[in-house]
C-alpha positions as CSV (number, residue, x, y, z in Angstrom):
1,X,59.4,103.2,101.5
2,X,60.2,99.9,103.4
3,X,62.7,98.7,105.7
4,X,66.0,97.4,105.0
5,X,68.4,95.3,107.9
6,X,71.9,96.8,106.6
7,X,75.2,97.3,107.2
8,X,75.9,101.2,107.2
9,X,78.5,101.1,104.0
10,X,75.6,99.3,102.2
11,X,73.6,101.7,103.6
12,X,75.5,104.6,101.6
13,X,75.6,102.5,98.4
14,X,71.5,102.1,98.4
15,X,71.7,106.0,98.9
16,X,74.3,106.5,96.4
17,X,71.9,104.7,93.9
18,X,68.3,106.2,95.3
19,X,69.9,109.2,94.4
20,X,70.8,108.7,90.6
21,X,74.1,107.7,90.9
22,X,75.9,107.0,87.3
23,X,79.6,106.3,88.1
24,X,81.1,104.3,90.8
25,X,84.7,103.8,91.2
26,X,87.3,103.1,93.7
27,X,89.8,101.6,95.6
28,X,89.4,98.3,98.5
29,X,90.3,99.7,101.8
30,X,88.9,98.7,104.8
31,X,86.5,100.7,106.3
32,X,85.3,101.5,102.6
33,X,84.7,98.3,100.8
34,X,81.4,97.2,100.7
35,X,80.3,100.7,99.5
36,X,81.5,99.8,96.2
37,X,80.7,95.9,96.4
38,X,77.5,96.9,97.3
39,X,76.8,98.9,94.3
40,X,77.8,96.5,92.4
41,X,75.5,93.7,93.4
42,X,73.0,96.5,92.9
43,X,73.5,97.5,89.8
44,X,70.7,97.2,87.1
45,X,73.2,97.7,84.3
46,X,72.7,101.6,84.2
47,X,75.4,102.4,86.7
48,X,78.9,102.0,85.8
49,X,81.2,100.6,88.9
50,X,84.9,99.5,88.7
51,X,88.4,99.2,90.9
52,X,90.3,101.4,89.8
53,X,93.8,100.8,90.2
54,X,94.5,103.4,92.6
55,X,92.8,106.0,94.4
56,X,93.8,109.0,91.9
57,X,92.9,106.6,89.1
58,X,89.2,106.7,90.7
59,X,89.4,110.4,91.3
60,X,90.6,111.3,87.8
61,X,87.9,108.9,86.4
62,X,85.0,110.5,88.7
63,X,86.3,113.8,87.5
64,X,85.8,113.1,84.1
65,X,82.6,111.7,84.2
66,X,81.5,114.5,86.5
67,X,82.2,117.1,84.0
68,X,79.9,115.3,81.9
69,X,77.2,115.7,84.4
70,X,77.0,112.5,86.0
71,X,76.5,111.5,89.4
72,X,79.3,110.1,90.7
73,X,80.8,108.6,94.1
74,X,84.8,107.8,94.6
75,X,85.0,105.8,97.6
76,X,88.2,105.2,99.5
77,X,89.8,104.8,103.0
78,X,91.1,107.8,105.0
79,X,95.1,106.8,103.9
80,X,94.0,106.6,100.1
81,X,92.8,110.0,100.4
82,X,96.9,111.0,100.1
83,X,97.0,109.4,97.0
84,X,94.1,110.8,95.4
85,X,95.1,114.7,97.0
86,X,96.6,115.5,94.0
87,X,93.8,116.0,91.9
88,X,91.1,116.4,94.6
89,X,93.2,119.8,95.5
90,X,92.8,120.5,91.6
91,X,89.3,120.0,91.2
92,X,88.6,122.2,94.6
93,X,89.4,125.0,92.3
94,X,87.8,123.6,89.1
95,X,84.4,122.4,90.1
96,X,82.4,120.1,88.7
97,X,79.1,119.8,86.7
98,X,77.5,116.5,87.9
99,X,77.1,115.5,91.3
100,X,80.2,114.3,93.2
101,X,80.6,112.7,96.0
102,X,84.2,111.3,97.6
103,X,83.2,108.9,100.6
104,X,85.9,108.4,102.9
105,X,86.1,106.1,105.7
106,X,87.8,107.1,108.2
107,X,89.6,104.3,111.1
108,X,89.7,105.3,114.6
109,X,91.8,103.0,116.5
110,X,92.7,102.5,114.3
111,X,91.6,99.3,113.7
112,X,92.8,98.6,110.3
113,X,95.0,101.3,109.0
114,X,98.3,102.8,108.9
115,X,97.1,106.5,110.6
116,X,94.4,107.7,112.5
117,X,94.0,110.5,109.5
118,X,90.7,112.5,110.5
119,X,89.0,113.6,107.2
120,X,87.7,116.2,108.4
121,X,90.8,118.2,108.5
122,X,91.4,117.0,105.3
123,X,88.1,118.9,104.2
124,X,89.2,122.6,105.6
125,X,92.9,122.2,103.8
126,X,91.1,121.2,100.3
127,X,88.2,124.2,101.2
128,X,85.9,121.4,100.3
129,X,82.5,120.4,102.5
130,X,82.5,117.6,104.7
131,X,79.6,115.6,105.4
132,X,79.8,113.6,108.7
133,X,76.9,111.2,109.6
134,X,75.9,109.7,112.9
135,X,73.9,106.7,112.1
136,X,73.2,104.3,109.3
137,X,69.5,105.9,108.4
138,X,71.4,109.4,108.6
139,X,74.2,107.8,106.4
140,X,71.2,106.6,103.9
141,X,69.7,109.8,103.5
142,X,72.5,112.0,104.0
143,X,74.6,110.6,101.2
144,X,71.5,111.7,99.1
145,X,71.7,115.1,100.3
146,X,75.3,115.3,99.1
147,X,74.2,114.4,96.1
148,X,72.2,117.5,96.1
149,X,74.4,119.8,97.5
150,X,77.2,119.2,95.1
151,X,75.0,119.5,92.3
152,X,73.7,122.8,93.7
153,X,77.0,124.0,94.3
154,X,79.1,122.8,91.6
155,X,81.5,121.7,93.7
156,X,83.1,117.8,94.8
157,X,82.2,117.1,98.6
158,X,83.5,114.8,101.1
159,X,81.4,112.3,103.0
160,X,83.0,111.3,106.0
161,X,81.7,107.9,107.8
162,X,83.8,106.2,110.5
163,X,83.9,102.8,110.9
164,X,81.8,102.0,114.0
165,X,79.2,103.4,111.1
166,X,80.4,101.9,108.1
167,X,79.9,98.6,109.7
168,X,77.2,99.0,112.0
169,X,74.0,97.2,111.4
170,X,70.5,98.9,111.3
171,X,66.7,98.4,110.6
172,X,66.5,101.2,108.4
173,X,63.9,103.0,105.9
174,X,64.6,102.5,102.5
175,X,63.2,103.9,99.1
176,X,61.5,101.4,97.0
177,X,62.8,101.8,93.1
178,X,59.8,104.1,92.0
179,X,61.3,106.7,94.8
180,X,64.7,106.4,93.0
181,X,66.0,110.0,91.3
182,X,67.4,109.0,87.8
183,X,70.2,111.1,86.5
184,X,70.8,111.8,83.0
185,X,74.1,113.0,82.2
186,X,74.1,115.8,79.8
187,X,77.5,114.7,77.8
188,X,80.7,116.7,78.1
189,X,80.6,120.7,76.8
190,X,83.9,121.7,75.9
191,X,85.1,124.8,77.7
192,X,88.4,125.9,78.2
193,X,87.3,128.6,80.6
194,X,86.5,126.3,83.1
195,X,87.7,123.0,82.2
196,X,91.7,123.8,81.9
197,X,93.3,125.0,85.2
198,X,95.6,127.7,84.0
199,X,97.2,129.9,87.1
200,X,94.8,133.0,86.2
201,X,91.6,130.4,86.4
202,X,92.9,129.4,89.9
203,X,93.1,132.7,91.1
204,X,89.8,133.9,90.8
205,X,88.3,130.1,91.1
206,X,89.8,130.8,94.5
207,X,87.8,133.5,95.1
208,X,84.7,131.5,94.3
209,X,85.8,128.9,96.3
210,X,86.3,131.2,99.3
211,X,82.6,132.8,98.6
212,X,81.0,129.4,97.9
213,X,81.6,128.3,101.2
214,X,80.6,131.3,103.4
215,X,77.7,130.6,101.9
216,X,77.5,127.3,102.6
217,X,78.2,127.9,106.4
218,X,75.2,129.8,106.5
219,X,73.3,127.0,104.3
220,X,74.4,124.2,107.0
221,X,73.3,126.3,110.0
222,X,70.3,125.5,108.8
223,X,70.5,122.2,107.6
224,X,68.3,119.6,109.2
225,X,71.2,117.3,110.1
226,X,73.1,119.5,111.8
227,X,70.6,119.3,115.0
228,X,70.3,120.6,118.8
229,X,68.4,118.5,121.3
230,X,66.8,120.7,123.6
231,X,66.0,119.5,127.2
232,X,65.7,120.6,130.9
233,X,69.2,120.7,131.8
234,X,67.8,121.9,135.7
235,X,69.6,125.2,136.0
236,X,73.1,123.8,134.9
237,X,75.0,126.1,132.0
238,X,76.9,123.2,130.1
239,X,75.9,121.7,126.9
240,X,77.6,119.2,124.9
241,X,79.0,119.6,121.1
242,X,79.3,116.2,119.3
243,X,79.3,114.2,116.1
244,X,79.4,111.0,114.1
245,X,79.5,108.0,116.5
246,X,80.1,109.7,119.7
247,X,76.7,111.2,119.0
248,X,75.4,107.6,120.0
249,X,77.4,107.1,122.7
250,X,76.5,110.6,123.8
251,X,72.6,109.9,124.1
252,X,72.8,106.9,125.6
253,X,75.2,108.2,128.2
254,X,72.4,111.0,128.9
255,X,70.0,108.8,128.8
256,X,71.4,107.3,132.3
257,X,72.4,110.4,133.9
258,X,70.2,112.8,133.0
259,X,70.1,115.1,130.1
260,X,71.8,118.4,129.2
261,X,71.7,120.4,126.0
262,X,73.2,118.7,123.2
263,X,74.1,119.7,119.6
264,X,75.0,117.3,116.7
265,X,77.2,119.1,114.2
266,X,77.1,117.0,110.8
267,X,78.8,119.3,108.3
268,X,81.7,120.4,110.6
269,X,83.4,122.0,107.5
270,X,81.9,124.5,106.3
271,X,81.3,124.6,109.9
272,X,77.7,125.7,110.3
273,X,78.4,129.3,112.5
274,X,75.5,131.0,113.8
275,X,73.8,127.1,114.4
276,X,76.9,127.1,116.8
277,X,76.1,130.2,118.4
278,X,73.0,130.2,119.1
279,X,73.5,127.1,120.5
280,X,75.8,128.8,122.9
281,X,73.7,131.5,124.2
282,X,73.4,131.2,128.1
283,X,76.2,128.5,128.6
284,X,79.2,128.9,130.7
285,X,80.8,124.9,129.5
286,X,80.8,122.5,127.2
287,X,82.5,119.2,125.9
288,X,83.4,118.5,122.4
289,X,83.2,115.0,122.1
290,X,84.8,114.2,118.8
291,X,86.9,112.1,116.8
292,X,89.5,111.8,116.2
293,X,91.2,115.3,115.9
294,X,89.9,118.8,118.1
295,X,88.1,119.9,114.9
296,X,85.0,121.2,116.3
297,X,87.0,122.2,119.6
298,X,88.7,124.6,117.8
299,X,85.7,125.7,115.7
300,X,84.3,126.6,119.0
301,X,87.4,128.4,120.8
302,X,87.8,130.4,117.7
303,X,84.1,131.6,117.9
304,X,84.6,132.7,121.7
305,X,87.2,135.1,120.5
306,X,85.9,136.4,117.1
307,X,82.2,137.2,119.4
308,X,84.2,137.9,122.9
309,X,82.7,135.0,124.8
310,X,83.8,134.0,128.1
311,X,82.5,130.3,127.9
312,X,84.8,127.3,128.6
313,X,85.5,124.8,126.1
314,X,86.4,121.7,127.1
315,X,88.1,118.6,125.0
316,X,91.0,116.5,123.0
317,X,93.2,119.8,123.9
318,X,92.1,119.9,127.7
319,X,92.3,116.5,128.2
320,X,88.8,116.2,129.3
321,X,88.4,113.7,126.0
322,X,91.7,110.9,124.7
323,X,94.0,112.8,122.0
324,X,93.8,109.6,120.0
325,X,91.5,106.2,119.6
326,X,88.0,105.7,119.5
327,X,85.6,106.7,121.5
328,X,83.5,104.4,123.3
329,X,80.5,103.7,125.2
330,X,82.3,104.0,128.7
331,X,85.0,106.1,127.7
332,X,82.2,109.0,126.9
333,X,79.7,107.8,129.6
334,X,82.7,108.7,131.9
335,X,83.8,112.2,130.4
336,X,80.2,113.4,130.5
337,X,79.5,111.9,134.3
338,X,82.8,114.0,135.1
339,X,81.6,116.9,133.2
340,X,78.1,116.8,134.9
341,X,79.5,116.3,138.4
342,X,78.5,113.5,140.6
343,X,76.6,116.4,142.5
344,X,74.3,117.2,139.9
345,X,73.5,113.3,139.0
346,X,70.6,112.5,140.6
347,X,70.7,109.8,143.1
348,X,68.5,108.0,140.8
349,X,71.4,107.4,138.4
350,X,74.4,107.1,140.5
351,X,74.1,103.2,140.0
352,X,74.7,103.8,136.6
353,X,78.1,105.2,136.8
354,X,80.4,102.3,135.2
355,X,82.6,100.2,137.1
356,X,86.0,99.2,136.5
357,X,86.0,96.4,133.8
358,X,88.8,93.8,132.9
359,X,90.8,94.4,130.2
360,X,89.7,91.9,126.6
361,X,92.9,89.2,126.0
362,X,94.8,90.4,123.1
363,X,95.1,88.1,119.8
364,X,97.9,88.9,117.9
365,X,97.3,88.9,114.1
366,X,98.9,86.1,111.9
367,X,99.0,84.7,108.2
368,X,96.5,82.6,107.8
369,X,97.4,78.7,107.5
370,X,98.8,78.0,104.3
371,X,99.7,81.3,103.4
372,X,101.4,81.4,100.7
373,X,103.2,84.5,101.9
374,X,105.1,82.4,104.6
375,X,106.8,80.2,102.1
376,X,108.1,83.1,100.4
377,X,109.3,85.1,103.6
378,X,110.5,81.8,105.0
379,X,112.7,81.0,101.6
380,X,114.1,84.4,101.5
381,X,115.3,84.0,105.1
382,X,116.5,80.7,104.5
383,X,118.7,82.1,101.4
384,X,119.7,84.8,103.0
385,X,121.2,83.4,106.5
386,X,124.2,84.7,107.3
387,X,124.1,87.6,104.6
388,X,123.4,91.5,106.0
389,X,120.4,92.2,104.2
390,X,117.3,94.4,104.6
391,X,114.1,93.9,103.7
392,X,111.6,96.5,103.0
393,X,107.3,95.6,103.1
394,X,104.3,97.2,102.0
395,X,101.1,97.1,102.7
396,X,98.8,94.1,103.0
397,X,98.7,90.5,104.5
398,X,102.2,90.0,103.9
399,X,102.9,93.4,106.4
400,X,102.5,90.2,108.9
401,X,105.8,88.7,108.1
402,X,106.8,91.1,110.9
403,X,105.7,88.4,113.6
404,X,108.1,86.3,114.9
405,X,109.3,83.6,114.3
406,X,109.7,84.9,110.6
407,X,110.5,88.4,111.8
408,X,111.2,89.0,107.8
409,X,109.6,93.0,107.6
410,X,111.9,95.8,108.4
411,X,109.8,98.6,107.6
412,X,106.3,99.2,106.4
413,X,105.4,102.8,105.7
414,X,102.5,103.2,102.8
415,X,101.8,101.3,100.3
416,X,104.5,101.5,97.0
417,X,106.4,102.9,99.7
418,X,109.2,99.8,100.1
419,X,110.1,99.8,96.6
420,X,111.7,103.1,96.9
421,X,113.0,103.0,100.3
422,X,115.0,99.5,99.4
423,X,116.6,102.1,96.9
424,X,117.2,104.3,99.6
425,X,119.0,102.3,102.0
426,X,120.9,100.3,99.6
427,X,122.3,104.2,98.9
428,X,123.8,104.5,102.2
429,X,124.5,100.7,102.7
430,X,125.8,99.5,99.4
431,X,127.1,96.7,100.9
432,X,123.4,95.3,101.9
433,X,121.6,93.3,100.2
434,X,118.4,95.1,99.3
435,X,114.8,92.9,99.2
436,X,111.4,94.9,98.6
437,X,108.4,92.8,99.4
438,X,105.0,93.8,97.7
439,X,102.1,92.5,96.8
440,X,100.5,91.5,93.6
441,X,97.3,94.2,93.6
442,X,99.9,97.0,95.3
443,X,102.0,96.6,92.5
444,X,100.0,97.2,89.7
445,X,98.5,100.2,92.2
446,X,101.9,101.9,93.3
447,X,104.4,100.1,93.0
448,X,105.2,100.1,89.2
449,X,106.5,103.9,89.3
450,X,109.0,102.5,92.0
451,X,110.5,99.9,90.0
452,X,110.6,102.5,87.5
453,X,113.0,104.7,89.3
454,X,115.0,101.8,90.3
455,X,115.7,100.8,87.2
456,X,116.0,104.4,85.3
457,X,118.8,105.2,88.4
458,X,121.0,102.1,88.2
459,X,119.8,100.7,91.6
460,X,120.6,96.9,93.2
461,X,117.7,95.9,94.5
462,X,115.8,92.6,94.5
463,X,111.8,92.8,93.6
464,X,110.0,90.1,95.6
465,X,106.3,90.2,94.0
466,X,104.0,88.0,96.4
467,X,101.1,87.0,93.9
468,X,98.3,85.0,95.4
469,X,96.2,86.9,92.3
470,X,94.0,88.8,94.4
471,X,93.3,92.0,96.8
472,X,93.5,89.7,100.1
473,X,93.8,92.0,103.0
474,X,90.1,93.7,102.2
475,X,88.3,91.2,100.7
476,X,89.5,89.4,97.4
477,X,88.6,92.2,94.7
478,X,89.9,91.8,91.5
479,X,92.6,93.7,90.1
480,X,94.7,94.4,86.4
481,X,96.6,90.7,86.9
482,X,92.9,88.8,87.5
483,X,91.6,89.2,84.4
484,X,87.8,90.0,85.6
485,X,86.4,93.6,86.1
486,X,84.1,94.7,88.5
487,X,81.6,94.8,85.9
488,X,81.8,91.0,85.3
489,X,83.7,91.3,81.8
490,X,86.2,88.8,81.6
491,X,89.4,90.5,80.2
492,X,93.4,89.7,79.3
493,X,95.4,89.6,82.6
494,X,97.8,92.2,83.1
495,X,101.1,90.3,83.3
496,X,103.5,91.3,86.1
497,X,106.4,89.4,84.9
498,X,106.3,90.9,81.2
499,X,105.8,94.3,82.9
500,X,109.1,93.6,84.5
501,X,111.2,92.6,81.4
502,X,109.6,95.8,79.6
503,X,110.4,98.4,82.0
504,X,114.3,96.2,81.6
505,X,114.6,94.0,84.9
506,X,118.1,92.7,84.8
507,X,116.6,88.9,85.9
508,X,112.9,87.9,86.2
509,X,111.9,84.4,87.6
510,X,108.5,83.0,88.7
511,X,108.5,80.2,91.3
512,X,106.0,78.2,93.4
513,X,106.3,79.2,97.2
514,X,105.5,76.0,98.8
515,X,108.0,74.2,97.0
516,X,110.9,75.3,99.3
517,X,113.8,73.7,97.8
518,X,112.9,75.8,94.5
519,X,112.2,78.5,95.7
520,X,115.2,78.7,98.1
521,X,117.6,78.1,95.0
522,X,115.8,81.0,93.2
523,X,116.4,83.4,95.5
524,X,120.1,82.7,95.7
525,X,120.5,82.6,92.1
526,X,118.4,86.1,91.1
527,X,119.5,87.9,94.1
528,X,123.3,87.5,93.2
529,X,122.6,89.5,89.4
530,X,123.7,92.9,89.9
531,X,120.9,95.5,89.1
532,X,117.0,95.6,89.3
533,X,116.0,92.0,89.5
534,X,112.3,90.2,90.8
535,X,111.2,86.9,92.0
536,X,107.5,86.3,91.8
537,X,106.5,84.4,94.0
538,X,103.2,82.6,93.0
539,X,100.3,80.8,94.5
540,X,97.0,81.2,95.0
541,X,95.7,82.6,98.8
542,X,94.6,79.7,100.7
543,X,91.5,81.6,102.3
544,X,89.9,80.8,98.4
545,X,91.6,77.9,97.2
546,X,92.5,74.8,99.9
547,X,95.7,72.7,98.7
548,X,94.7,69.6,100.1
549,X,94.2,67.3,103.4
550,X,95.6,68.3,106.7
551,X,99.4,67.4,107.1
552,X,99.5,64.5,109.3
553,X,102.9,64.2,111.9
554,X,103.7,60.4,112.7
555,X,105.7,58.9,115.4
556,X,109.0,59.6,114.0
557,X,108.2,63.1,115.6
558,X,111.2,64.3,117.9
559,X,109.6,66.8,119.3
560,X,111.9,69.4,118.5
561,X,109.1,71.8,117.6
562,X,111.4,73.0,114.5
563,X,108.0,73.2,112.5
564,X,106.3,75.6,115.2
565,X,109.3,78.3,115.9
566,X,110.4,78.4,112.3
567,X,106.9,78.8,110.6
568,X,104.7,80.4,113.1
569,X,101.4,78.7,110.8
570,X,98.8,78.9,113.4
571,X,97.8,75.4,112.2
572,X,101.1,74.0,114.1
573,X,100.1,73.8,117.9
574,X,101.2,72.2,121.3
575,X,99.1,69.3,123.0
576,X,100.0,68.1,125.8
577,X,104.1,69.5,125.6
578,X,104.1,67.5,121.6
579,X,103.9,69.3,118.3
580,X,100.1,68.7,116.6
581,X,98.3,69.8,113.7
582,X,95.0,71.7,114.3
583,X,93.3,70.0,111.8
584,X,90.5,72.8,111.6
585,X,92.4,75.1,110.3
586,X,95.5,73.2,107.9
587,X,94.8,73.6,104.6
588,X,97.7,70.9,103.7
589,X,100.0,73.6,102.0
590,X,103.0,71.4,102.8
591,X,105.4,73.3,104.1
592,X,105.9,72.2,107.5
593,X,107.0,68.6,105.9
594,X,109.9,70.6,104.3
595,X,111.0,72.1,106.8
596,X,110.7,68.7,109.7
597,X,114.0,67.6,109.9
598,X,113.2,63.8,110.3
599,X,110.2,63.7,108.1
600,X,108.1,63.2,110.3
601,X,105.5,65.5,109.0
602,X,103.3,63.6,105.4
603,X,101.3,65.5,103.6
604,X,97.7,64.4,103.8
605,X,95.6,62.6,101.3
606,X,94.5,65.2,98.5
607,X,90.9,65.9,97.9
């Protein structure tokens, strides 16, 4: 062993591969990234690791290699575990031969994500076992242990970080390579029995399924993670249920007003039963301090009345903890100072109760200077004034061409999900016209199917494919239309545009969106064809490639600050009442001297 400074989501990926792992695959999302990327700068040669191009793309993949008795790990964020549901329900049933292990990050906040979706619920609707860790050591060895356990078991699990772990930092032990546990996977044995889900198979895997985890909640009860710190709690009959971060926060907050008993549940599904009770013997209260849904709240209520209990259970659903957002520091600190009483907190820690704190100033997110994005948003607008049209986002950076002044996204509800509902509204509002916004790596990961059914049912829509040939929002990962794997082979690009004419686009065109004239003409002329029909719009992100020299704005400036509430580039600024260029952050794109309407805006020298 020796010790390792790392984040916790490289953390998981050093596990993954202590323990054997053969198969990596996935798809970006923020909190779950660097699992993968992590792997992959890892990687000896003997493990297999790639981007899928969606979530059930991963799944499918891990399920196939799984059956073959590999090792594998699907990671994903909490939102892609919709996508991948479909065969994740199936394989429930099914099993698996090889270790398999689905790590999903989940996003209180949340900070970067569509939902607060807690996983953990997830886990007792797909009957599958949920691992939960607290820190970045457990989330090292624990993702080892789920290794092990699926093997056991036969069985995919879920492993559950959040992302005050995933990106934490810690000093932790670490395995040297000799320590590592090599897998070798056995190959793929047909048979039908168990490898083809038939209705009958279901049936009684379901029984299995049902049996399999009784047994497991006895298993976990005894599991090491799954922990109760004992202490002198002076006569007072509360104790406190936690997991995952607010485990932390938890122990620190005791640590300042004095300690009660405490128990850490790390498997909360299935959830670990007689650990539970026995931890409630003699009790009269406790706090579930959880997020983000009443998961373990509920385990506990329901224990109360299956054994007769009379103890008080306290939580999201009394409004002791918040229904929704992360936990914090102060925000548990407080519920447990409350919970305590200031009668029982001994004088020695009454200093320590927090005091009020000012609230942080608020940033609003933007595209980035020379975006790309806000040439094509701003040339749609521009084509479109006067006109009633819609226009439908996705996810990604470009979900930011809500802001004002560009004010150009309408709705934004998963990704793929504005390709179809442009078809939807145009439906009801023929009379609109009908723009679907979507980015290059979404489109090759959902979107397609969309364009499908727009085209298949004789829909007017325009396709507006925002191509800046990467996955931008979480990170720059390749994709089908880069033409580089995750495994470093070079490959042919997947081309959008001859995707389009195959699947029978009445009009594709391909234009550069910082040359505004162009690209305003472009829009006028493809969105007036009747049918399916796609502009893509494409440059390269500006956070990888810098066009040029800052713009420079001369004295033919009018001040009529046309540049800052038309463009909203955080690169245009006020100084001193007059428009100015924040030269640390203009990556000389050149739209703002399209848009001045004196010209008083010159592009920079180029480099």
């Amino acid at each position: 062993m020796h010790r390792e400074f790392l984040m916790g989501n490289s953390a998981v990926a050093m596990g993954a591969i202590a323990a054997g792992v053969n198969v990596v695959c996935g798809y970006p999302g923020t909190p779950s990234t660097e699992v993968l990327e992590t792997v992959a700068k890892n990687n000896d040669g003997s493990i297999y690791v790639e981007w899928s191009v969606n979530e059930k793309a991963a799944m499918e993949l891990g399920a196939g290699a799984a059956y073959s008795g590999a090792r594998v790990m699907v990671t994903m964020k909490q939102v892609g575990l919709n996508v991948a549901s479909d065969p994740l329900m199936c394989l429930s049933y099914m099993g698996v031969k090889g270790g398999m292990v689905i790590m999903v990050a989940d996003d209180p906040g949340p900070i970067s994500s569509q939902t607060e979706q807690d996983t953990r619920r997830f886990a007792q609707f797909a009957k599958l076992a949920c691992f939960d860790p607290s820190t970045v050591q457990e989330a090292y060895y624990m993702i080892q242990e789920a290794f092990e356990f699926s093997e056991k078991y036969h069985t995919p699990v879920l492993f559950r970080p959040t992302t005050r772990i995933c990106h934490a930092y810690s000093s932790i032990d670490v395995k040297d390579r000799e320590e590592y546990n090599p897998n070798t996977p056995s190959g793929f044995v047909k048979d039908t029995q168990r490898w083809v889900i038939f209705p009958r198979t279901s049936y009684l895997n379901h029984i299995e399924t049902e049996k399999r985890n009784e047994t497991l909640a006895d298993v976990f009860s005894d599991y090491q993670r799954n922990m109760t710190v004992s202490c002198d709690s002076k006569g007072l009959r509360k104790g406190i249920v936690t997991h995952g971060a607010s485990y932390g926060y938890a122990m620190e907050a005791l640590e300042k007003l004095g300690s009660i008993p405490l128990l850490k549940i790390s498997t909360p599904y299935p959830f670990p039963e007689r650990k539970a009770l026995e931890f409630m013997e003699g009790l009269d209260e406790i706090l579930c301090i959880e997020e983000l849904d009443y998961v373990l709240e509920r385990e506990l209520v329901y224990l109360c009345g299956k054994y007769g209990k009379t103890i008080k259970i306290l939580g999201k659903q009394t409004g002791h903890i918040a229904p929704a957002g992360e936990n914090t520091c102060d925000s548990v600190y407080m519920a447990i100072a409350e919970f305590i009483g200031t009668d029982f907190i001994g004088v020695e820690h009454k200093e320590n109760l927090p005091s009020e704190k000012p609230n942080l100033p608020v940033r609003p997110p933007v595209l980035c200077a020379g975006c790309p994005h806000r040439g094509s948003f701003f040339a749609v607008k521009q084509a479109m004034k006067g006109k009633k049209a819609v226009f439908c986002g996705d996810i990604g950076c470009y979900t930011l061409g809500n802001a004002m002044p560009l004010d150009m996204v309408d709705t934004c509800l998963c990704m793929g999900a504005g390709v179809n509902m442009t078809q939807g509204i145009g439906r009801i509002d023929p009379d609109t016209s009908c723009f679907a916004f979507v980015g290059d790596s979404t489109f090759f990961a959902s979107a397609i199917t969309g364009v499908v059914n727009a085209v298949y049912n004789g829909a007017d829509m325009t396709l507006v494919v925002l191509d800046n040939s990467t996955t931008a929002m979480t990170g720059h990962q390749p994709h089908p239309g880069t033409g580089v794997t995750m495994m470093g082979d070079v490959v042919n690009k997947v081309s959008i545009e001859q995707i389009l004419k195959g699947i029978g686009a009445a009009a594709v065109e391909t234009v550069d969106p910082l040359n505004l004239k162009e690209s305003v003409e472009c829009v006028k002329r493809v969105s007036a064809v009747k049918g399916v029909k796609a502009i893509i719009f494409k440059s390269p992100c500006a956070a990888i490639i810098k066009s040029g020299k800052p713009a420079v704005i001369t004295d033919k400036c009018i001040n009529c600050k046309k540049c800052i509430n038309t463009l909203g580039c955080p690169a245009l600024i006020l100084k001193e009442g007059m428009a100015a260029i924040d030269t640390s952050l203009c990556v000389g794109c050149g739209l703002c001297t399209q848009v001045c309407p004196v010209s008083a805006i010159e592009e920079g020298e180029k480099q």
